[in-house]
Phi, psi and omega in degrees: 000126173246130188261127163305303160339349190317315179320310185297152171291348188282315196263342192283346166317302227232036173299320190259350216246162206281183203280321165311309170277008154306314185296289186262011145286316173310309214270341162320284168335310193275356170281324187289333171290299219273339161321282209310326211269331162285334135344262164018281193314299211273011183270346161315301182312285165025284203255343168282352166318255188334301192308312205287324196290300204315288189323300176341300244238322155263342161307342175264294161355300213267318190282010159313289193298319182267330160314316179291345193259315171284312168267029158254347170254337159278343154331000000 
């Protein structure tokens, strides 16, 4: 098996080594890419999650306030 890459510093590891440990150093990498990045995803969901309750959250507030505010003046 010939890898073109040799050149990257990622790939030049595996210049010498049989096909096999070629074979499960990519697919390490490529499970250790496909962890992080879906990690990622959901701490993206997450944090629009959070963004989302917080807007809610003062959007309820704010009609808190102004209803309470609207019934001191008709008082």
């Amino acid at each position: 098996m010939t890898l073109v890459p040799y050149s990257d510093k990622t790939f030049s590891c595996y210049q010498s080594a049989s096909a096999q440990e070629t074979r499960f150093g990519i697919g390490q990498q490529i499970q250790a890419s496909i962890i992080l990045s879906s990690f990622v995803e959901k701490l993206e969901t997450v944090k629009r999650s959070c963004m989302l309750i917080s807007i809610m959250e003062s959007y309820i507030l704010l009609g808190l306030k102004t209803s309470i505010s609207c019934k001191l003046m008709v008082v």
